[in-house]
N, C-alpha and C positions, 0 to 999 in steps of 0.2 A: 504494500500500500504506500501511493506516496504523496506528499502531504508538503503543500508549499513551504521554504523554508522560513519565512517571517516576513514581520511589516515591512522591514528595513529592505531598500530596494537594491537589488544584485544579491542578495544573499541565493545560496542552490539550493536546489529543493533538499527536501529531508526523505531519507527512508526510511521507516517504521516497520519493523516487521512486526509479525502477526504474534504477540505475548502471550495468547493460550498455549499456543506448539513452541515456542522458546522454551532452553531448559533451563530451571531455575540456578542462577549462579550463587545466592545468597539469600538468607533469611534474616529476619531480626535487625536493627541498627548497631550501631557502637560498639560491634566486636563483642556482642553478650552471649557466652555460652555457659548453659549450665546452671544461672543463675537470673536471682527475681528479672528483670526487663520494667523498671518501673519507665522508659518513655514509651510504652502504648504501644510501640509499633512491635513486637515482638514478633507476631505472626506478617510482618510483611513479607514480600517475597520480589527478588528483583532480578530479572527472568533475561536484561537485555545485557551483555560483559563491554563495555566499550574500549572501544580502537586501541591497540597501543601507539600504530602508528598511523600514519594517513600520508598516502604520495599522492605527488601534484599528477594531474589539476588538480586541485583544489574544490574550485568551481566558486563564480561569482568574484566578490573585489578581494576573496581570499589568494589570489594566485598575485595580484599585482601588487598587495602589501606586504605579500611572502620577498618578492623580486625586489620591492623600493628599499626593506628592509637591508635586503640583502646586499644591495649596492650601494647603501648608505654605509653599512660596515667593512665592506671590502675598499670603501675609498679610506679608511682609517686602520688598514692593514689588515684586517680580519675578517675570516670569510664566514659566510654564513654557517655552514658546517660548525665552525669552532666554536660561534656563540650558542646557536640553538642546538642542542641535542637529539630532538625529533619535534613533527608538529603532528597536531593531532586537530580533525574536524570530525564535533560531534553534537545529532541534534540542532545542524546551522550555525555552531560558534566555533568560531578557531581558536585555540590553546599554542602556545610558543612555550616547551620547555625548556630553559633556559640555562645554563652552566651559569652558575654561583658567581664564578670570575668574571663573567661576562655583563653581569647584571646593570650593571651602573653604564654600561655605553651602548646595550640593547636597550634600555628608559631613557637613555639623550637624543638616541637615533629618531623613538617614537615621537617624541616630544617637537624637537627642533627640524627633522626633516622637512621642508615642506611639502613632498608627497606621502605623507604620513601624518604629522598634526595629531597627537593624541593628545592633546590640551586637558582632558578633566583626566584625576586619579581619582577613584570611585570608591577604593579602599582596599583593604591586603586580607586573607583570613590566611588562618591557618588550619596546616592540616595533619595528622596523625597518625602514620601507616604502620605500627609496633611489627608487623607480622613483616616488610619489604626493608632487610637487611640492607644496612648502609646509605637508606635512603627513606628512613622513617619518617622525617620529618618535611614539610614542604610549608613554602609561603605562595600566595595566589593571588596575584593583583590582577585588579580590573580597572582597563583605560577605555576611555568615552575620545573619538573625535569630532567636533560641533562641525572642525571646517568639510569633515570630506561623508561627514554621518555616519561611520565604522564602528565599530566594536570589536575589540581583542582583550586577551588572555594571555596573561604570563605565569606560568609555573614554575618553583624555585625549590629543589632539595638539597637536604642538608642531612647529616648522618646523625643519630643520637651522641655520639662521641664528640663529633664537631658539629655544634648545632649553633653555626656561622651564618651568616648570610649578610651581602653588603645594606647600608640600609640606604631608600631611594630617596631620603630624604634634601641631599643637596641638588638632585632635578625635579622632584614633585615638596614640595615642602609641605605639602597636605597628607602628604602620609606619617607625619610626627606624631599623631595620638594613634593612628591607625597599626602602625608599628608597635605601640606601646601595649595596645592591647595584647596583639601577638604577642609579643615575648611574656604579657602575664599569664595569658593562657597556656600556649605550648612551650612557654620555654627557648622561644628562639632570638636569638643572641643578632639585633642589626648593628653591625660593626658601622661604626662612623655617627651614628643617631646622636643628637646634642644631648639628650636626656633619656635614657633608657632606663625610666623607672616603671613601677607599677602603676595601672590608671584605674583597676576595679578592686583588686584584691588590698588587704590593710600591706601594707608594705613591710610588715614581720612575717606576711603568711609565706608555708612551708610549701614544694610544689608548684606544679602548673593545672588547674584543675578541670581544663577542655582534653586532656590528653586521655587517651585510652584505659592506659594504665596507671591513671588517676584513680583513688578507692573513693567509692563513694559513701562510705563514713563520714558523718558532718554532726550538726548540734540541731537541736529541736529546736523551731521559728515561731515566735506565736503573733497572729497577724490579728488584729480587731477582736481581740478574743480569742482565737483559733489557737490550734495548736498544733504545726503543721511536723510529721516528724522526719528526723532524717533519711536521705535516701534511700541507704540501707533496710529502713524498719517499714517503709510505704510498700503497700497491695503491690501485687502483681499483676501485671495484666495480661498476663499468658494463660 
């Protein structure tokens, strides 16, 4: 079945396969085996494995920001290959996994190229893979451009031993709390950040507590009366 790929104009259609006959790849969220599942979703089930990699075409304005990208870097010695690691189209969005070292002059290229313009930074999350050795850890930005109406994706690994990553805040300076957060959550380290402190968690707390192998042991909340308990001690919903 195939299924336009979005509002944004040049994007390639999308294909959807048919989700009853797909085989199920994974159950439940957040790496829960074995144990309560208090986010609800326990019985989910997610039946579609996406891409690891994707070769060009592309299809749509993904082939021509692959190429500007790529000519932007190779005019400052480095070739595409060397920055991006692989790219991956999934669902209509394109992803640029990005080498660590490469980070800070793959975000100058988007930024200041002028076939390229990725003028807004939308924010960073992070992300938690415990089970993909040497490359546990990842950071994920998202760039908006106004001038050319695109959308792209950068993905950033880092290993739990070296959980480095350059930070992008001397060419997006919007990403200083947005980094901030990252590092309270998972734990990721942006080398260069003016302040890489905590922005949610009290700043004695032990841990990063979006991370997998985060315990969900905590203290009982009491909201308007309520008395909400912790993690651990809440229903199941399996």
């Amino acid at each position: 079945m195939t299924t336009p790929g979005g509002d944004e104009p040049g994007l390639p259609a999308r294909q959807e396969p048919e989700q009853a006959d797909a085989p199920v790849v994974r159950t439940g969220m957040f790496g829960v085996h074995g144990t309560q599942d208090t986010s609800g979703y326990g019985k989910l089930q997610v039946h579609l494995r996406p891409p690891l990699v994707s070769e060009p075409p592309y299809g749509g304005y993904f082939d021509a920001l692959a190429e500007a990208l790529g000519s932007g870097l190779q005019a400052d010695g480095t070739s595409f290959g060397d920055a991006i690691e692989r790219v991956v189209v999934f669902r209509g969005e394109l992803t640029f996994h990005v080498r660590r070292e490469h980070l800070l002059a793959v975000a100058d290229k988007l930024l200041h190229d002028p076939a390229l313009r990725f003028e807004i930074f939308t924010g960073v999350s992070g992300v938690h893979y415990p089970d993909e050795t040497g490359r546990e850890l990842r950071a994920v930005y998202h760039l908006l451009s106004i001038t050319h109406n695109r959308r792209v994706r950068l993905e950033v690994a880092a290993p739990d031993a070296d959980p480095h990553i350059p930070s992008v805040t001397p060419v997006y300076p919007a990403a200083n709390w947005h980094e901030r957060e990252t590092w309270d959550f998972f734990g990721i380290v942006f080398d260069g950040h003016p302040a890489l402190t905590r922005i949610e968690m009290p700043d004695d707390w032990l841990g990063h507590p979006q991370r997998k192998d985060y315990p969900l042991g905590g203290v009982p909340v009491e909201y308007r009366g309520a008395k909400v308990p912790p993690p651990d001690e809440r229903r199941s919903y399996s």
